[in-house]
C-alpha positions as CSV (number, residue, x, y, z in Angstrom):
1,X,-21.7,26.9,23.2
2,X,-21.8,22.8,22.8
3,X,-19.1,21.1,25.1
4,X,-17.7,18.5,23.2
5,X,-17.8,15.5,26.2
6,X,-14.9,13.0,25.1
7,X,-15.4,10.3,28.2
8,X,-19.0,10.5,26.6
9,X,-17.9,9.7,22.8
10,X,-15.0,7.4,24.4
11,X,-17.6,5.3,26.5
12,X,-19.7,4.5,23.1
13,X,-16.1,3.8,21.0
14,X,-15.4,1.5,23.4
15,X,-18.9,-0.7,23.3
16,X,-18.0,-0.6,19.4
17,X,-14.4,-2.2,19.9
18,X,-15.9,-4.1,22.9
19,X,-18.1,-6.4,19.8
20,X,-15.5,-6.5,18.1
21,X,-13.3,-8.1,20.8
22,X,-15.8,-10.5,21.3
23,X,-16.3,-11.4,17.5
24,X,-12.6,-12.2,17.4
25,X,-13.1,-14.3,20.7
26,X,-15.1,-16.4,19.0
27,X,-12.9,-17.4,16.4
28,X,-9.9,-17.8,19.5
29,X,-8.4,-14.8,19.0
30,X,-7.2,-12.5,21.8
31,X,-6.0,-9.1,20.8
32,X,-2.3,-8.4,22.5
33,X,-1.0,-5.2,23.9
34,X,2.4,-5.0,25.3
35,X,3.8,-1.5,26.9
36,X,7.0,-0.7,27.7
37,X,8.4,2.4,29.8
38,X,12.1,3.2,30.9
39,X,12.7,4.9,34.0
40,X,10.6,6.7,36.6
41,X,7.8,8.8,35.1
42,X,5.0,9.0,37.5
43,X,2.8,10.5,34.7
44,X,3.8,7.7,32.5
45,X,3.3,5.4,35.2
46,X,-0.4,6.3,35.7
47,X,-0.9,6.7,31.9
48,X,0.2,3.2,31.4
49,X,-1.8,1.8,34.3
50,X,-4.9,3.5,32.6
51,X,-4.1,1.7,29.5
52,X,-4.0,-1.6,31.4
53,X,-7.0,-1.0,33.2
54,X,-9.0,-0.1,29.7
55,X,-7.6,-3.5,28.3
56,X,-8.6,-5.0,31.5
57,X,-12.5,-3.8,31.1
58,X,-12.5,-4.6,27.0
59,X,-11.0,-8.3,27.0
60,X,-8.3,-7.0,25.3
61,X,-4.5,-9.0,26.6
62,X,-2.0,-6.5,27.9
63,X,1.6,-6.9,29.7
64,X,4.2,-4.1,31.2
65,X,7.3,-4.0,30.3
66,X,9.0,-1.3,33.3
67,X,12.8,-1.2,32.3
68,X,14.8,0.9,34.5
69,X,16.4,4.3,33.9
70,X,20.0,2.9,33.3
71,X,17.9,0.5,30.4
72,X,20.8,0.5,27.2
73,X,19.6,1.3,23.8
74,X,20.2,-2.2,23.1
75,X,18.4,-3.5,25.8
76,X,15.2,-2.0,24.7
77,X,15.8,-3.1,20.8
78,X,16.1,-6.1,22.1
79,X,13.2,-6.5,23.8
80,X,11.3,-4.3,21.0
81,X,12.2,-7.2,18.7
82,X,11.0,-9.9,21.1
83,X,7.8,-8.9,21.1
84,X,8.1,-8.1,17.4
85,X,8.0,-12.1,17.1
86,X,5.3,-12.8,19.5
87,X,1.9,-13.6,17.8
88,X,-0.1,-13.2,20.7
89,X,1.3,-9.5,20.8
90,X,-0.6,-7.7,18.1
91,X,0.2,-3.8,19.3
92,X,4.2,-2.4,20.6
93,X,3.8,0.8,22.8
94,X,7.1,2.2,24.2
95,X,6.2,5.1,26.4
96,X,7.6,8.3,25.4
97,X,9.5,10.6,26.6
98,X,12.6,8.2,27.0
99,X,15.5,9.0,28.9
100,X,18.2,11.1,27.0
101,X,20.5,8.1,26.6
102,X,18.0,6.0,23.9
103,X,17.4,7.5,20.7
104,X,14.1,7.6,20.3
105,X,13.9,7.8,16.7
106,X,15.4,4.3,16.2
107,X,13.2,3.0,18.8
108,X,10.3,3.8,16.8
109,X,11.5,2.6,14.1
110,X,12.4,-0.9,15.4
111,X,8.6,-1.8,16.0
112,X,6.9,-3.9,13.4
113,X,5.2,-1.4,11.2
114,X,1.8,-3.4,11.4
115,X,2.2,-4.0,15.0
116,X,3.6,0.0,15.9
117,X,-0.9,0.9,17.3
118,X,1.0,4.4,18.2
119,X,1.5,5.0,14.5
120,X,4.9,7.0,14.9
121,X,6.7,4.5,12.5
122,X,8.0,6.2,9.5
123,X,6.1,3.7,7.2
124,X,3.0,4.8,9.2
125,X,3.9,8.3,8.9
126,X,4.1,7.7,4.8
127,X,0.7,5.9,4.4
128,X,-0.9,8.3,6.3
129,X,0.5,11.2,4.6
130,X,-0.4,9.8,1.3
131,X,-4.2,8.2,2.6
132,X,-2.8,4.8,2.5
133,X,-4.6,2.6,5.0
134,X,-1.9,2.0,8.0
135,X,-2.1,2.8,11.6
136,X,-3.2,6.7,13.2
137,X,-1.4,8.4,15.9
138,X,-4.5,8.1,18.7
139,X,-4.7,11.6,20.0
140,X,-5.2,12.8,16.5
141,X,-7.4,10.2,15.7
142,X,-9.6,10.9,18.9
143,X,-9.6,14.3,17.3
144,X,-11.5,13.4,13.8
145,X,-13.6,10.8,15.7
146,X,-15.1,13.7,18.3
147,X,-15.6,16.1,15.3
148,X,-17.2,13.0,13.2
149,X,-19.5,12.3,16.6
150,X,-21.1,15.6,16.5
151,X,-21.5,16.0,13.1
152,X,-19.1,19.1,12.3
153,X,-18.5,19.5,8.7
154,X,-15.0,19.8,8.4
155,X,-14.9,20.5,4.2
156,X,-14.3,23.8,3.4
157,X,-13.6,25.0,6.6
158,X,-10.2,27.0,7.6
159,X,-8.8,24.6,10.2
160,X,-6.1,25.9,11.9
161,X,-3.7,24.1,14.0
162,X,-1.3,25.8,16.7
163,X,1.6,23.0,17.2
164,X,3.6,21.2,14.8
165,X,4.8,18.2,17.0
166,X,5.1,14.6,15.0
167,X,3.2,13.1,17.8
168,X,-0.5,15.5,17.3
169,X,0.0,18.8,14.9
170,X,1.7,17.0,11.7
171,X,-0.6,13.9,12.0
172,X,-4.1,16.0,12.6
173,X,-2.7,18.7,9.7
174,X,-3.2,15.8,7.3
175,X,-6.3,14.1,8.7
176,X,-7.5,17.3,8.1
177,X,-6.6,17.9,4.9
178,X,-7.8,14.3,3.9
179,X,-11.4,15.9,4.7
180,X,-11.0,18.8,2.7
181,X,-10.4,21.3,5.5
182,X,-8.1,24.3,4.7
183,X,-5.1,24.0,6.8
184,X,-2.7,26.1,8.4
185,X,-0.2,25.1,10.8
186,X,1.1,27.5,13.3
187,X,4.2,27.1,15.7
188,X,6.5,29.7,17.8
189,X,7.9,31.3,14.9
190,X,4.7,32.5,13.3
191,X,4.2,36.1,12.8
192,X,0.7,37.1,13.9
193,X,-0.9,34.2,15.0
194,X,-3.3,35.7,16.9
195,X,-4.6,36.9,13.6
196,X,-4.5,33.6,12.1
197,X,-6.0,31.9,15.1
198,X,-9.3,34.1,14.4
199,X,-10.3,33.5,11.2
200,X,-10.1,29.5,11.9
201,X,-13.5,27.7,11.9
202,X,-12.0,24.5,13.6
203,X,-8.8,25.8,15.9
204,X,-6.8,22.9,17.1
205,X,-4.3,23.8,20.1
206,X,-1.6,21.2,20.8
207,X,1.7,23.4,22.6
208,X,1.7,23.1,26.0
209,X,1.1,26.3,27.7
210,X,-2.0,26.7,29.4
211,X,-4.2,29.0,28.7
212,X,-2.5,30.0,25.8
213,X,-5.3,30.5,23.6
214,X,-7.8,33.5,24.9
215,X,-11.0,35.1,23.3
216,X,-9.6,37.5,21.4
217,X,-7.8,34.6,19.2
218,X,-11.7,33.0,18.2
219,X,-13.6,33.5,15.9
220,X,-17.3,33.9,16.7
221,X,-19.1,29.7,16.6
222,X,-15.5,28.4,15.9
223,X,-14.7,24.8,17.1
224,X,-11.9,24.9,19.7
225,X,-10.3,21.4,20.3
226,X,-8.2,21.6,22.9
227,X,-5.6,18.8,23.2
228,X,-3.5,20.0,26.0
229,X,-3.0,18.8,29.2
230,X,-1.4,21.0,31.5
231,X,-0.4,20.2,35.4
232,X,-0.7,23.6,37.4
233,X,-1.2,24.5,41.3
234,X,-5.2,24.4,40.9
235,X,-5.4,20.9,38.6
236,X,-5.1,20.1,34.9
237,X,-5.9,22.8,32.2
238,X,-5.8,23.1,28.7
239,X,-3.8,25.1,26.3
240,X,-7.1,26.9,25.3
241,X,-8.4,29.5,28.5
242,X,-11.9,27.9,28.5
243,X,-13.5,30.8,30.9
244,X,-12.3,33.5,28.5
245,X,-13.6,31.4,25.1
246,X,-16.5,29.4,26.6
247,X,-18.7,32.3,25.3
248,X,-17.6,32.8,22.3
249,X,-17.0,29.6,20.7
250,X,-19.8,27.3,19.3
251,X,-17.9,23.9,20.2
252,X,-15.6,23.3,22.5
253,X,-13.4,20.6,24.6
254,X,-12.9,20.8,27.7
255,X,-9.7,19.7,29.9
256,X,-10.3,17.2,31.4
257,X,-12.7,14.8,29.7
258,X,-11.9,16.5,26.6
259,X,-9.5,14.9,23.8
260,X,-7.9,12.7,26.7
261,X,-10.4,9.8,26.9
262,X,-10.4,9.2,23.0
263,X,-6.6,8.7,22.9
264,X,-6.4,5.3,25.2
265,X,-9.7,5.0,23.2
266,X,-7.9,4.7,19.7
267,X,-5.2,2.8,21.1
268,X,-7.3,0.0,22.0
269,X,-9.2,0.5,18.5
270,X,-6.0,0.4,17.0
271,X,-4.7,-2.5,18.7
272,X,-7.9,-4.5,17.5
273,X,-7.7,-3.4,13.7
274,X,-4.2,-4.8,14.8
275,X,-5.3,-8.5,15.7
276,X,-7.9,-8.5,13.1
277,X,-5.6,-7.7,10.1
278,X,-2.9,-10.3,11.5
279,X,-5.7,-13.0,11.2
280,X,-7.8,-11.6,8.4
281,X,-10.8,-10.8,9.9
C-alpha cells in the first residue's frame, strides 16, 4: 500500500504558485483574497485563519470579513458586491455553512463569476460540466492534482464516488469523467453499495461518517481517496476506516494530511489564475 501524502504534494503546489506570485510582482500585481464568515464557527474560524496564514507565506493579499450571526441577507450582498468592484480583490470566499437566516444559494450567486476561486457559482458549475475553462471547486481539484502527482491512470478505470454533495461528489463526478474514468455516483439511497464500492478502481468517499468505508467494500490495489474529515473523541478521522483497508488497498489518503492540505492549496492556485486572467498574464 502507497500512502498518498497530500501536505507532501501541497508543499511542491505551493513553490509552483509561489513563482507565479512573484512573476506577477514584477509586473505590480498583487493577487487579492477576501474571506468572509457570519457568525461563530470555531471550525470556520481556524479554517479561515489557515487560509490567511497560507496567503501570508505565498505573498498572496488577503482580508477577513467576520460578520456577526444576526448579519441580514442584505448585509452580506452588500458587502459581496463591494468587493465585487475592488480590483485589488481578485478571489470572493464566503465561508459556508451560513446561518439559516441567509440563503446560501443567492449568496453564491452574487459573487463575480471570475472572481467566485470557490467555483460554486452556477456559471462555474456550467463550464465545468461542459469542460469550459472557469474556476474548480478546490477539494475536488486537490483530488485530480494528488491522483495526477502519482501518476494513476484514471482512463478506463471504474471510479466510483460515495457522496453527491455540489461542494465535492457532483464536481469530482465530472472531473472524472473529463479523464475518461467510468463513473458512478453513490448516495444514501443506493441499493447495494457495498457491492458497488468493490468493483471501483479509484473509490472516492465524501459523506461524513467515519469510518464508513471498511475492507470488505475494496477492491484488491483500488485507490481510496478519502476526503472526509471527521471530529471524534480520539482526533480527526476519515470516512474510509484506514486500519481495516490499509492492507488491502494499493493507494490510499490518509486523514489528516490527506485531501485537506490540497484544498487551501487550490484556493490560493485559484486565486492566482484569478489575478492573472484579470490582467492578462
Amino acid at each position: 500500500m502507497i500512502l498518498i501524502d497530500g501536505k507532501k504534494v501541497a508543499q511542491e503546489t505551493r513553490v509552483a504558485i509561489k513563482e507565479r506570485v512573484e512573476k506577477l510582482a514584477e509586473k505590480g500585481v498583487v493577487p487579492g483574497l477576501a474571506v468572509i464568515i457570519v457568525g461563530n464557527n470555531p471550525a470556520s474560524e481556524a479554517y479561515v485563519g489557515m487560509k490567511s496564514k497560507a496567503c501570508d507565506k505565498l505573498g498572496v493579499y488577503s482580508e477577513t470579513h467576520k460578520l456577526r450571526e444576526e448579519t441580514t441577507h442584505e448585509e452580506l450582498i452588500q458587502l459581496i458586491e463591494k468587493l465585487n468592484n475592488q480590483k485589488a480583490i481578485n478571489g470572493i470566499l464566503v465561508q459556508l455553512p451560513l446561518p439559516a437566516h441567509i440563503d446560501e444559494n443567492k449568496v453564491l450567486k452574487a459573487i463575480l463569476p471570475e472572481k467566485d476561486v470557490d467555483g460554486f457559482h452556477p456559471e462555474n458549475v456550467g463550464k465545468l460540466s461542459i469542460g469550459d475553462e472557469g474556476f474548480i471547486p478546490c477539494t475536488p481539484y486537490g483530488v485530480i492534482k494528488l491522483l495526477e502527482a502519482y501518476d494513476i491512470e484514471t482512463e478506463g478505470k471504474n471510479a466510483v464516488i460515495i457522496g453527491r454533495s455540489n461542494i465535492v461528489g457532483k464536481p469530482i463526478a465530472m472531473l472524472m469523467l473529463e479523464r475518461n474514468a467510468t463513473v458512478t455516483i453513490c448516495h444514501s439511497r443506493t441499493k447495494n453499495l457495498s457491492e458497488i464500492a468493490s468493483q471501483a478502481d479509484i473509490l472516492i468517499v465524501a459523506i461524513g461518517r467515519p469510518g464508513f468505508v471498511t475492507a470488505d467494500m475494496v477492491k484488491e490495489g483500488a485507490v481510496i481517496i478519502d476526503v472526509g474529515i471527521n471530529r471524534i473523541e480520539t482526533g480527526l478521522v476519515g470516512d474510509v476506516d484506514f486500519e481495516s483497508v490499509k492492507d488491502k488497498a494499493g493507494y490510499v489518503t490518509p486523514v489528516p494530511k490527506g485531501v485537506g492540505p490540497m484544498t487551501i492549496t487550490m484556493l490560493l492556485y485559484n486565486t492566482v489564475l484569478s489575478a492573472e486572467r484579470a490582467n492578462s498574464i
